[in-house]
C-alpha positions as CSV (number, residue, x, y, z in Angstrom):
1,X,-11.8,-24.2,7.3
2,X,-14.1,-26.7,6.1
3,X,-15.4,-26.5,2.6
4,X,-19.6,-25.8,3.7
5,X,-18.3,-22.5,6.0
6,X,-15.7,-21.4,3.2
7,X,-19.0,-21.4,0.9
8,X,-21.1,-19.6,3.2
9,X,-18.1,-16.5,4.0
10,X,-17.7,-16.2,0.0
11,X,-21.6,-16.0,-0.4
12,X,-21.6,-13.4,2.8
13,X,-18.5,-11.5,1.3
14,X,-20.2,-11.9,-2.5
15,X,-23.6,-9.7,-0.4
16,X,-22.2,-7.5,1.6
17,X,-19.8,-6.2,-1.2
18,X,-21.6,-6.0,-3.8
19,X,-24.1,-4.2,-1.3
20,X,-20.9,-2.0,-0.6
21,X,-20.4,-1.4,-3.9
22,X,-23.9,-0.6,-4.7
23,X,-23.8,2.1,-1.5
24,X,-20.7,4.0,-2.9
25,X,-22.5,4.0,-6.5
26,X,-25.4,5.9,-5.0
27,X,-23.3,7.9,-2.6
28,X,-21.7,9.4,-5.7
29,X,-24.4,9.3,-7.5
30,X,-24.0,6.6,-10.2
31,X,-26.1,4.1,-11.6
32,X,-25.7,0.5,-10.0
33,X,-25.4,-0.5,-13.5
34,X,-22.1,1.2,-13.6
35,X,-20.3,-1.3,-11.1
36,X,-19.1,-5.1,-11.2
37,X,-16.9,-6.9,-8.8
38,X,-15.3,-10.0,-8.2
39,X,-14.1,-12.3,-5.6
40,X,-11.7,-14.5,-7.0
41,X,-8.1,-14.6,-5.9
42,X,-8.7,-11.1,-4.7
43,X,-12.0,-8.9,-3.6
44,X,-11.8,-6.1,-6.1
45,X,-15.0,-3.9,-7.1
46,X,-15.5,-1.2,-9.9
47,X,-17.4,2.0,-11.0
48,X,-17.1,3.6,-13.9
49,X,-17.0,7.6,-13.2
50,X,-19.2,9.4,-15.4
51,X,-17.0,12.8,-14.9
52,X,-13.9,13.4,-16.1
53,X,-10.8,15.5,-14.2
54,X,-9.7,18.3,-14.9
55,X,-5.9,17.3,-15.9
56,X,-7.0,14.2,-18.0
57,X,-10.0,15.5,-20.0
58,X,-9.9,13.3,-22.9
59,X,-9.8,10.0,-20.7
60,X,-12.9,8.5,-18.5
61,X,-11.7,7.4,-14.6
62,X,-12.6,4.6,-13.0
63,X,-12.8,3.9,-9.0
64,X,-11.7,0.7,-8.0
65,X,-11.4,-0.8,-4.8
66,X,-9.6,-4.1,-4.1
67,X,-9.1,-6.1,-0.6
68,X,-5.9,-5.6,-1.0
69,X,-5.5,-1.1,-2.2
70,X,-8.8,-0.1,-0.8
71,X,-10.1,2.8,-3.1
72,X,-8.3,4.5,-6.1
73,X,-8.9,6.6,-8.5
74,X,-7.3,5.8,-12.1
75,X,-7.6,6.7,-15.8
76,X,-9.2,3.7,-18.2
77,X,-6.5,2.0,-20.1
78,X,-6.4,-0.7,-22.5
79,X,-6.1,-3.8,-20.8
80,X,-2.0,-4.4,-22.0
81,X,-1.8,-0.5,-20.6
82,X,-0.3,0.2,-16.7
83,X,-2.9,2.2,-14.8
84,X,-2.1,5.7,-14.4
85,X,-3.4,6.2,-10.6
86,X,-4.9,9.6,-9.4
87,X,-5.4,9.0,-6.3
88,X,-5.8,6.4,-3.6
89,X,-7.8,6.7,-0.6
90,X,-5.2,5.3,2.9
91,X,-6.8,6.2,5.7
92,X,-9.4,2.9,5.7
93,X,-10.0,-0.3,3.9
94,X,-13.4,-0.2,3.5
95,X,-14.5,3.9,4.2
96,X,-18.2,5.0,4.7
97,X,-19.6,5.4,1.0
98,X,-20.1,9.4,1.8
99,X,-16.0,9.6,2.6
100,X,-15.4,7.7,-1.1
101,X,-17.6,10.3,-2.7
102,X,-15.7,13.1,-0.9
103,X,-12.6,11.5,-2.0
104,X,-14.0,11.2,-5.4
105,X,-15.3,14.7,-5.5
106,X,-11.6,16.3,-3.9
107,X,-10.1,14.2,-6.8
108,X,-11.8,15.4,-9.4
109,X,-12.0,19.1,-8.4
110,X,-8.0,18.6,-7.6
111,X,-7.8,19.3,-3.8
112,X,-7.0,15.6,-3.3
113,X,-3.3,15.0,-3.5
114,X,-1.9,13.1,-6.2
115,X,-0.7,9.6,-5.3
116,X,3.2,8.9,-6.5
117,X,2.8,4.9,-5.7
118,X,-0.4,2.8,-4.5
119,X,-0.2,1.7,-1.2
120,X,-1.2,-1.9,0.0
121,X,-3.0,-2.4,3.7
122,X,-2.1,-5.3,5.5
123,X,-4.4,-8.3,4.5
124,X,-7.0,-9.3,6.0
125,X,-9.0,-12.8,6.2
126,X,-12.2,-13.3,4.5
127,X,-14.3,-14.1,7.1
128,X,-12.9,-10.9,8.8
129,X,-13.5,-8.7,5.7
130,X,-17.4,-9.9,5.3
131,X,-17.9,-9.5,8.7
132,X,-17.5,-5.9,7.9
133,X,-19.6,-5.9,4.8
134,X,-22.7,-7.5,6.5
135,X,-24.5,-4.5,7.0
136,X,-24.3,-4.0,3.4
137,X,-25.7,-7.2,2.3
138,X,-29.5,-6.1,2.5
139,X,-28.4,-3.1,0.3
């Protein structure tokens, strides 16, 4: 791929997920403030969760998603700490932003099954991936 189209699929993926990003934010019903994400060697995004569950009440939870694990839940760690996953959503890469806030809302009330181990989906390219995002890009 030559180095002009390489640019213009990272600038499409940079719109459509932060777009993404932005949509599950408001699906759950969180500020767009709350959220970052990256594209580097990996596609991940973040949202701080403003509640707390019910087995780790003294911790705030994050919801990340990456390219690689699609959407999990986890508690916030130090940086030197392993995350301590809730929850991962498995059935889709990149899920309709009212399924991540049903999965975010079972997690939290605890009818969302715990996760023993994070699962991986297989990779997918770029171009592929912001392909997907596109309709999020306006957002």
């Amino acid at each position: 791929m030559d180095t002009e189209s390489s640019h213009d699929s990272s600038v499409a993926l940079a719109r459509g997920l932060g777009g993404y990003i932005r949509a599950v934010a408001a699906a759950i019903g969180l500020p767009a403030e709350g959220t970052s994400f990256e594209i580097s060697d990996t596609a991940t995004g973040y949202l701080g969760l403003t509640a707390r569950g019910p087995a780790h009440p003294d911790h705030d939870l994050m919801l990340n998603w990456s390219e690689r694990l699609g959407w999990w839940i986890a508690v916030e760690t130090a940086p030197n700490e392993r995350q301590q996953v809730l929850a991962q959503f498995v059935d889709e890469l990149l899920p309709a932003p009212v399924e991540v806030a049903a999965f975010v809302a079972n997690t939290l009330s605890g009818t969302e099954p715990a996760s023993e181990a994070v699962e991986s989906f297989h990779p997918v390219d770029r171009t592929t991936l912001a392909h997907r995002l596109e309709k999020y890009a306006a957002s």
